[in-house]
N, C-alpha and C positions, 0 to 999 in steps of 0.2 A: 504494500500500500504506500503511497508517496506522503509522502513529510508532506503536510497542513501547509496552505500559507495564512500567516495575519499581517494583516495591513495595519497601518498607521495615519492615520489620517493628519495626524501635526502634533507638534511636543513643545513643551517647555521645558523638557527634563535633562540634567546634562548628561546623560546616557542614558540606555535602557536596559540593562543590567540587570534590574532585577524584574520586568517583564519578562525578559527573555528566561533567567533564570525559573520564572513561575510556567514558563511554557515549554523547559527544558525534555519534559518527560514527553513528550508529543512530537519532541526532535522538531521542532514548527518553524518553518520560514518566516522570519520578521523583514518588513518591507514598508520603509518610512517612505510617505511621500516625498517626493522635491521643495513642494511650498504648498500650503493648504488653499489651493482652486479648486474648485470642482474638476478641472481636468486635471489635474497631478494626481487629486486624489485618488480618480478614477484608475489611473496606470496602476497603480497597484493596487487598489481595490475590487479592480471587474471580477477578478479569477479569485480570490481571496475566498477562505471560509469563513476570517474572522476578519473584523476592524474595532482598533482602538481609536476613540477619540477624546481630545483635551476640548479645544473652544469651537476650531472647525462643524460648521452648518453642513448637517447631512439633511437633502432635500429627499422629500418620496422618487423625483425625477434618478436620483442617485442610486435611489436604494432599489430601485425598476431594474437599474443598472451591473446591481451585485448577483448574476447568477447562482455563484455558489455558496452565498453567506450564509451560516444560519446563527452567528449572535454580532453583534454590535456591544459593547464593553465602553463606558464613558469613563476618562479618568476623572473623575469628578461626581458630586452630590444631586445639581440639577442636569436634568435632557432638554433644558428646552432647545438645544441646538439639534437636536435629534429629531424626525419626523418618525415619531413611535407608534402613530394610528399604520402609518404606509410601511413599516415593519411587521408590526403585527399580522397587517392582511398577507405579509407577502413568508410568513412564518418564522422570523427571523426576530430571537433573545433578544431583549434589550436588559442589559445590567449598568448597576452604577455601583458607587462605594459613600453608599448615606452615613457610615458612621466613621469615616478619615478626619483629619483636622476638625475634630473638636475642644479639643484643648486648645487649638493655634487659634482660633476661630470667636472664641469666647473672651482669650482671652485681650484677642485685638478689640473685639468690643470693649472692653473694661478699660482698656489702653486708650481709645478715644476717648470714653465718656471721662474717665477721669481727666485726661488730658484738657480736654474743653470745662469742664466742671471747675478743675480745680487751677485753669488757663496758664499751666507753664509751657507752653509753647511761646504764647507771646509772652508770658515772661521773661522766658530767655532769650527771645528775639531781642525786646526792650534792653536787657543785659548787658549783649550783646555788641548793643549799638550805644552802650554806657551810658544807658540810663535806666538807674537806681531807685527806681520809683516806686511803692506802694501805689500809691494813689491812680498810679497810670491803667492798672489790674482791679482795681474794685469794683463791686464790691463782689465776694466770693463767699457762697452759701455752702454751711456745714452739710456733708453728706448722710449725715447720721438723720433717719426721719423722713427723708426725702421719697420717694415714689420712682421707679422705675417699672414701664410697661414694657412687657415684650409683646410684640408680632407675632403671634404664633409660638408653638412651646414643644416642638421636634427634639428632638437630638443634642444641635447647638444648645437653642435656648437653656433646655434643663441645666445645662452645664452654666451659663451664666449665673442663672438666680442666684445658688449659692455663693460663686464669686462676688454680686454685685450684697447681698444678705449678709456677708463678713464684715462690710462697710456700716452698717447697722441702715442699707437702704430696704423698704418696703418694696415688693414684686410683687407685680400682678401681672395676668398675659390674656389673650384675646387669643381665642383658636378654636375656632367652631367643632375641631374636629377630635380635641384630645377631650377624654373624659376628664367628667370634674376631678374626679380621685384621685387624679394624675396627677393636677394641680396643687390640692390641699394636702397629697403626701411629701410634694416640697414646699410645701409652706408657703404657697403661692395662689393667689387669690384670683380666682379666672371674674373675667367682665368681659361686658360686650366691649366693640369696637370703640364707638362714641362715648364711652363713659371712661375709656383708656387713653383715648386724647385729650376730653379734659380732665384728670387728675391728676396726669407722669409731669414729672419733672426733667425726668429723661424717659426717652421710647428707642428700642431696638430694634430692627427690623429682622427678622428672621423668615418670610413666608414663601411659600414656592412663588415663583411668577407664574400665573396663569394669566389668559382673558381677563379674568374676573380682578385679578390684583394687578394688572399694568397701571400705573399712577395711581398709584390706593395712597399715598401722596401727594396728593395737587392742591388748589387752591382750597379746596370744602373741607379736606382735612386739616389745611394748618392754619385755617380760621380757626376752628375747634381747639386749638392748641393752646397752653400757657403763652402768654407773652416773653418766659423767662426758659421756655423748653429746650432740650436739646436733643435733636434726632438725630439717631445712630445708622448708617445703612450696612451691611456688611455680607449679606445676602445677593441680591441684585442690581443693578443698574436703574433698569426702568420700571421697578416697585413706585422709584423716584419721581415726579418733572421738576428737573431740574429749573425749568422758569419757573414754575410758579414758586421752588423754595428759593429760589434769589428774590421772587419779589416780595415774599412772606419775610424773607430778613431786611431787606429794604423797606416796609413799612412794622418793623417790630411786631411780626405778628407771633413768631419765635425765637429765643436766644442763642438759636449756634446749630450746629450740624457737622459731624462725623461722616464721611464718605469713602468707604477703603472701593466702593464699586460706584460708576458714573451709568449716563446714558447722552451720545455713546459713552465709549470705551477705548484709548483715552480722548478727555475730555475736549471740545476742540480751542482751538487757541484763542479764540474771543468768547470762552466761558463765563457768563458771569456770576458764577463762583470763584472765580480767581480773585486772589489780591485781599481777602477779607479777613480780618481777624479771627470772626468765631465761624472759622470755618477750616475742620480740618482735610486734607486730602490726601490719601494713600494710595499705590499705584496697585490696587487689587493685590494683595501681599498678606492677608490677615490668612489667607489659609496655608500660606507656607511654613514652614522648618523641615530639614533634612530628613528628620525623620518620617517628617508626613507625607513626603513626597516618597520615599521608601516604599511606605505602607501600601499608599495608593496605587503604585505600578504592580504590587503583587497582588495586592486584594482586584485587582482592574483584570489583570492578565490570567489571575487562576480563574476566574470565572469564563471566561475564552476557555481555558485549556479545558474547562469541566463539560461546558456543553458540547463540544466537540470531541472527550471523549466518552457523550451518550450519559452524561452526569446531569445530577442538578444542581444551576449553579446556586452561590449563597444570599447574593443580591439579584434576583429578576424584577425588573419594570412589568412587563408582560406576560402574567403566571400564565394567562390563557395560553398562552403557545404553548409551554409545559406539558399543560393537562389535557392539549389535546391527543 
């Protein structure tokens, strides 16, 4: 029988090392695109069994295209670059790796909100440019007491509450879909949507993007907000509109924002989010460390090597193909 090939769709990884090594027992041809186009992709995808992807858009037009796929493997938490209804029909796994960089992830949130909360950035900027000032920084509210809402209460999230709970801050979370128990076994007080923007002092976003949550931050949300809030995004890009929180901070409607993820991506050069104090910005980094990036190529790549050899894998998107 001939060695598997798996494709590649596009990397950030500085080698693939431990992909390979999770595909070793499959003896499997690894075959990176040239550059993530749909035609690159396709050179080594047409004939492929399997394909890994990082941010690369795999279209239904694409996946028409892969005769002999039968999983798809995302290194990453969300598909939405993934066309998973046009796999599914077409019988082909869709996996991801939901519980990689939660530690990194939680605790880049905690890294922004305190950083803007307790504002040494511009502290040190001020410093920096030798000036000594208190006064240039106030006034700076205790964290103890405060309100923290999360977006939703997955994986990440849980893993925050506690972090931001050490602080002696209050959690609550907004997540139509976790049972309450969930909730109140961490100590954490579920509400609806509107009753989570007005009471946080700070709000995290953690929720898949779908239809339904593209701009679940826009103008009607950050009306409803403290005037002294601070939102977190660390999730997705276009959870966000980015105009309308530029013009919610231009008219004080909230006090600052945390952004390790834009929309686009990056941000383009006449963002007006640039330039702003209570505004922090991160180059999408909050899921990385050495080791999370480890994990992810073998948790990504053993699920490839499992359905191709007639296993199930450990994260399926689409159990229907499974069981059928």
């Amino acid at each position: 029988m001939a060695s598997p090939i798996v494709a590649v769709s596009d990397s950030v990884f500085p080698n693939l090392d431990s992909a390979k090594a999770a595909l070793s027992g499959l003896n499997a041809e690894l075959r990176l695109a040239a550059e993530p186009t749909p035609e690159a992709i396709m050179e080594v995808a047409a004939e492929a069994d399997g394909l890994l992807v990082t941010y690369a858009k795999i279209t239904g037009e694409m996946i028409a295209g892969m005769k002999n796929c039968k999983v798809i493997s995302r290194f990453g938490i969300g598909v939405d670059n993934l066309d998973v209804e046009a796999a599914t029909k077409a019988g082909i796994v869709i996996t991801y790796v939901p519980d990689y960089c939660i530690d990194e992830v939680s605790d880049h949130a905690m890294a922004l909100l305190l950083t803007l909360a307790r504002k040494t950035a511009l502290s040190s900027g001020l410093a920096h440019q030798g000036r000594w000032e208190m006064p240039a920084v106030v006034p700076i509210n205790r964290l103890r007491g405060r309100t923290l809402g999360l977006v939703g209460f997955g994986n990440i999230p849980q893993v925050v509450a506690p972090k931001a709970q050490a602080f002696g801050i209050k959690v609550t979370t907004s997540d139509p879909f976790i049972p309450d128990e969930v909730a109140a076994k961490a100590g954490v007080e579920k509400v609806e949507f509107d009753e989570l923007l007005a009471q946080s002092d700070y709000i995290s976003v953690h929720a898949p993007l779908l239809p339904a949550t593209h701009h679940l931050f826009g103008a009607d949300a950050f009306a409803k907000m403290r005037d002294h809030a601070i939102l977190i995004n660390t999730a997705r890009g276009p959870l966000v509109d980015n105009a309308a929180l530029a013009k919610a901070l231009d008219d004080g409607q909230i006090g600052g924002a945390g952004l390790d993820v834009t929309d686009p991506e990056p941000p383009l050069a006449d963002s007006p989010l640039f330039g702003r104090d209570n505004v922090i910005l991160t180059p999408h980094t909050g899921f990385y460390s050495i080791e999370a990036l480890e994990e992810l190529q073998s948790k990504a790549a053993k699920d490839v090597a499992a359905v191709l050899a007639g296993e199930r894998p450990v994260y399926p998107i689409n159990k229907e193909v499974l069981d059928k």
